[in-house]
N, C-alpha and C positions, 0 to 999 in steps of 0.2 A: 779813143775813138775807134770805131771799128774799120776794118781795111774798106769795106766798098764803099764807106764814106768817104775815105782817105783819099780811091781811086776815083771815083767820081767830082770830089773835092776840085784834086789835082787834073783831072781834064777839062773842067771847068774855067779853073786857071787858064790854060792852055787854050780857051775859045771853044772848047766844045758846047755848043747849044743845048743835044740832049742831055751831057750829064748835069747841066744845069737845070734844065727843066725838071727831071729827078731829081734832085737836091729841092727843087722848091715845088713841088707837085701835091704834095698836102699841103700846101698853104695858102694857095689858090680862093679857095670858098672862104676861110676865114679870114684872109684881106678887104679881100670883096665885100661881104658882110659888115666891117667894122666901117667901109668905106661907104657906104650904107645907110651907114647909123649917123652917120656924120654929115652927107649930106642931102640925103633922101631922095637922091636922082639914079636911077638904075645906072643908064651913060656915063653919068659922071662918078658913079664909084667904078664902074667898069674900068675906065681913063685913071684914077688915082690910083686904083690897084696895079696897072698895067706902069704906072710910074713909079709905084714900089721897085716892079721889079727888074728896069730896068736900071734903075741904081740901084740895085742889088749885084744886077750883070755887071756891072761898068765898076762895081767897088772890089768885086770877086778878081775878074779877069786883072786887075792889076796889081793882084797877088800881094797886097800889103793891108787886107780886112783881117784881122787878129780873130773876130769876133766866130761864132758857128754860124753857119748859114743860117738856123732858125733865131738867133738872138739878132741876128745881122737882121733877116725880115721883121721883126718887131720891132727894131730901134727903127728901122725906116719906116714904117705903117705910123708909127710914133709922133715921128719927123713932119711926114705930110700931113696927118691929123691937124698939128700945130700950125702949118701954113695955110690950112684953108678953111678952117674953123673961124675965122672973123666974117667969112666972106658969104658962111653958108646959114641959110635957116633955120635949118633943124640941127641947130649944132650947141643948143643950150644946155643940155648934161650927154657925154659920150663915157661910155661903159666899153670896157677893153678886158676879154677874156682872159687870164692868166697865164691858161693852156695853149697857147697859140705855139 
């Protein structure tokens, strides 16, 4: 891994907000997007992306996520996908980009 990842990784930990927000700053629009596809309410993918990453915050900061920040946001976009796809309309085939 490269250090400013490591650095920003590690203040993360540590409660920092911004190096968090940089850590997850490209991934913003293609949360949101997939949350989208899922369940066809701008609001409400706005609200499940924003619940992505706030257990993302909360799995980070206590410094026991194994995972990289970007596999760590796809297993969680993953996660919520699963809980709210019974509940949602347009939720009969969802396509999930690789590249995320």
């Amino acid at each position: 891994m490269d250090t400013t990842y490591e650095t920003l990784l590690s203040k993360a930990i540590n409660g920092d907000i911004g190096a968090f927000d940089k850590l997850t700053r490209g991934h913003h629009k293609k949360v949101f997007n997939i949350m989208l596809g899922v369940c066809g309410d701008r609001d409400e993918a706005s609200r499940l992306a924003q619940e992505v990453f706030v257990r993302a915050y909360k799995e980070i900061i206590t410094g026991k996520c194994k995972l990289s920040v970007p596999l760590l946001i796809y297993r969680l976009t993953l996660n919520i996908c699963r809980e709210v796809m019974p509940q949602c309309s347009n939720s009969s085939q969802i396509t999930v980009p690789v590249d995320m």
